[in-house]
C-alpha positions as CSV (number, residue, x, y, z in Angstrom):
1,X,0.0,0.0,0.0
2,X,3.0,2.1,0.8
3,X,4.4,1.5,-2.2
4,X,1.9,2.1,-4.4
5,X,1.2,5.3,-2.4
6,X,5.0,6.2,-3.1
7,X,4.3,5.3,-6.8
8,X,1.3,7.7,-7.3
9,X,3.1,10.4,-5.9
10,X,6.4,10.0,-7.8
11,X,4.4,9.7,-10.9
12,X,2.3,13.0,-10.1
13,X,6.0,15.2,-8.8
14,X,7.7,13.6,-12.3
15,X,5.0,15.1,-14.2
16,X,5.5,18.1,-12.3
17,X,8.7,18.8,-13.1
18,X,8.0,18.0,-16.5
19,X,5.8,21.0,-16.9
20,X,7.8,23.2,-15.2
21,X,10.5,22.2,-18.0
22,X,8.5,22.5,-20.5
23,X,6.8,26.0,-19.7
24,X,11.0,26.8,-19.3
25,X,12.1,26.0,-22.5
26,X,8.7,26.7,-24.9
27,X,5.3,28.5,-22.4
28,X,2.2,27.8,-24.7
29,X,1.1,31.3,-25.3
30,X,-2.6,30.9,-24.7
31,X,-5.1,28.6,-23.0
32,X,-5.6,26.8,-26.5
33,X,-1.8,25.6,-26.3
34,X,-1.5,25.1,-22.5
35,X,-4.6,23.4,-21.4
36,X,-4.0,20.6,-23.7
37,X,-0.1,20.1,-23.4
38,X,-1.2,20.0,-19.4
39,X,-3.6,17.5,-20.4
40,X,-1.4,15.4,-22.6
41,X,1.6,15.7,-19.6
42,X,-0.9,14.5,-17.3
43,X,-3.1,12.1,-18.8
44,X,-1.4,9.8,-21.4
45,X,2.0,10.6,-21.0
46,X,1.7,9.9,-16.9
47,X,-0.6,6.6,-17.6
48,X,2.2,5.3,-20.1
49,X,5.0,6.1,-17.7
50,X,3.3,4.1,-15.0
51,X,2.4,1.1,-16.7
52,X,6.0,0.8,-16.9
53,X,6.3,1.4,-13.5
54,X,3.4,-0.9,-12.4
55,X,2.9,-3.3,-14.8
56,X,0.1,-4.9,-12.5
57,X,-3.5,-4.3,-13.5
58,X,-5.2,-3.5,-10.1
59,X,-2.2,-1.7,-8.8
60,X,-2.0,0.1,-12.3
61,X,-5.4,1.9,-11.9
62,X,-4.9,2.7,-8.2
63,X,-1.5,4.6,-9.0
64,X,-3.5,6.0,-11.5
65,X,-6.3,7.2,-9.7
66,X,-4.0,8.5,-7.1
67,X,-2.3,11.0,-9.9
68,X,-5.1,11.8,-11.7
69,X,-6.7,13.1,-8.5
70,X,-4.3,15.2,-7.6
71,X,-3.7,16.2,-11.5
72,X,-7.4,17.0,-11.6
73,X,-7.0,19.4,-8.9
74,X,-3.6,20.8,-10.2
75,X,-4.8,21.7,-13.3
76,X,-7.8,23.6,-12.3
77,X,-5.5,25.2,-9.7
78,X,-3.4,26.0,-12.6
79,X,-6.1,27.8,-13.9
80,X,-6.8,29.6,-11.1
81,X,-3.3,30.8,-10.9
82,X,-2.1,31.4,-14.5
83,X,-5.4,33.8,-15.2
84,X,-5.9,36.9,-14.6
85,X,-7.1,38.1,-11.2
86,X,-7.9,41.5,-10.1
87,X,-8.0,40.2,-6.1
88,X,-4.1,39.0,-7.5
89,X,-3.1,42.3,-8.8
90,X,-3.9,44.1,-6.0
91,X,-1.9,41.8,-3.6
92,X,1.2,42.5,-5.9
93,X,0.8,45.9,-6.1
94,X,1.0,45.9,-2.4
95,X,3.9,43.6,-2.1
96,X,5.8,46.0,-3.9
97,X,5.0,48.7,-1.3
98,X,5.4,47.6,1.7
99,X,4.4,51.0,2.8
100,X,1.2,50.8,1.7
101,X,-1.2,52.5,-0.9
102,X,-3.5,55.4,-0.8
103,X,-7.1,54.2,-1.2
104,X,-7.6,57.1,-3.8
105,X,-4.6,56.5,-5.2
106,X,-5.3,52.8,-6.3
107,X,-4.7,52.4,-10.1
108,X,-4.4,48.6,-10.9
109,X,-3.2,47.8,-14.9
110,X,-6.6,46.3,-16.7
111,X,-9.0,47.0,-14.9
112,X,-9.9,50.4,-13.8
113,X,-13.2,50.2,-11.9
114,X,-13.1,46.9,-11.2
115,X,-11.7,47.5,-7.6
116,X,-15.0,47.8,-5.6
117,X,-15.4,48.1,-1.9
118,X,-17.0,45.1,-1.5
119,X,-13.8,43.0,-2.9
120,X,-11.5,45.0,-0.8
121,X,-13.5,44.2,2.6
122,X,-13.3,40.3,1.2
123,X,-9.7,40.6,1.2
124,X,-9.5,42.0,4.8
125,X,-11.8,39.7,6.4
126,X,-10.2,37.2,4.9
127,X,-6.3,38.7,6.4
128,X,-5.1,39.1,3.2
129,X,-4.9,43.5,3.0
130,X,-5.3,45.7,5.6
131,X,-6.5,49.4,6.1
132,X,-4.0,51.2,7.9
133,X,-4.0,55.1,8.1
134,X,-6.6,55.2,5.2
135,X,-3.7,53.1,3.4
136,X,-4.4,49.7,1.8
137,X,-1.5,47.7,2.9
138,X,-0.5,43.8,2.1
139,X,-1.7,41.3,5.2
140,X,0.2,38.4,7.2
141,X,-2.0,35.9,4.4
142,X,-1.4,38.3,1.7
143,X,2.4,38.1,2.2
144,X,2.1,34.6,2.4
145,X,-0.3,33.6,-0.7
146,X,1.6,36.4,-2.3
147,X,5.0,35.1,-1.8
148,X,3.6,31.1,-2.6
149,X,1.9,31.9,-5.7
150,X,5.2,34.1,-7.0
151,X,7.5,31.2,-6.3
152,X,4.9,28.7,-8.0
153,X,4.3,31.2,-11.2
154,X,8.4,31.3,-11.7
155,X,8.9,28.2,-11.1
156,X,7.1,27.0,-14.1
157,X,8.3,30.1,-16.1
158,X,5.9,32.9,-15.8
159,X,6.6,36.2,-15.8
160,X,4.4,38.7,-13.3
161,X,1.5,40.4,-15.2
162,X,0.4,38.1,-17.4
163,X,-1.6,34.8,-17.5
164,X,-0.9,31.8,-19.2
């Protein structure tokens, strides 16, 4: 059980680093390109690797159903991430000032209006900004997701500002 455990999980990290190679050396340039080549890293490719790895039927499909869980999960994740987010935005604007921003003053790239009230006060119940001195300044959580979801996005090759 261990084992097979093990198995699942090496397939799903090799597959992993996979696309973070491949987004390295050629990023598909829209969701057209990169939702299949995810797919295609993480479906066939992954189910040929491990039949080689577990030749045997019943452990076969439970390595398999073990990766393709967690690739389910990663690739909507992946989505999540790689899109544009105005919530996002905002929590790297204030990463790079760590002093804060004015309230008025907030003038996020694509999307000009589409700052309300209502999505700021999500973010501070939810510890991710905080209104200081009538400055909108990054939270504990923001630093945190902020500083995750950088790591993750260079990590596979993408540069800040854009999806994909």
């Amino acid at each position: 059980m261990c084992l097979l455990l093990a198995e699942g999980l090496t397939l799903f990290a090799g597959c992993l680093a996979l696309h973070a190679l491949v987004w390295r050396v050629k990023r598909p340039s829209s969701y057209r390109g990169w939702l299949p080549a995810l797919a295609v890293i993480f479906g066939p490719l992954a189910a040929l690797v491990a039949w080689f790895i577990v030749p045997m039927p019943v452990e076969f499909m439970a390595v398999l159903f073990l990766h393709f869980s967690l690739s389910g999960v990663y690739i909507i994740g992946y989505t999540l991430i790689s899109a544009f987010s105005p919530s996002i935005e905002l929590l790297k604007l204030l990463d790079r000032s760590p002093e804060g921003v004015p309230l008025g003053a907030l003038q996020l790239p694509f999307f000009v209006g589409a700052l309300t009230g209502d999505r700021i006060a999500n973010l501070e119940a939810a510890g991710l900004v905080a209104v200081d001195r009538d400055q909108l300044v990054l939270g504990t959580k923001g630093r945190q997701m902020t500083t995750l979801m950088l790591l993750y996005r260079h990590a596979v090759g993408l540069r800040d500002g854009g999806g994909g």
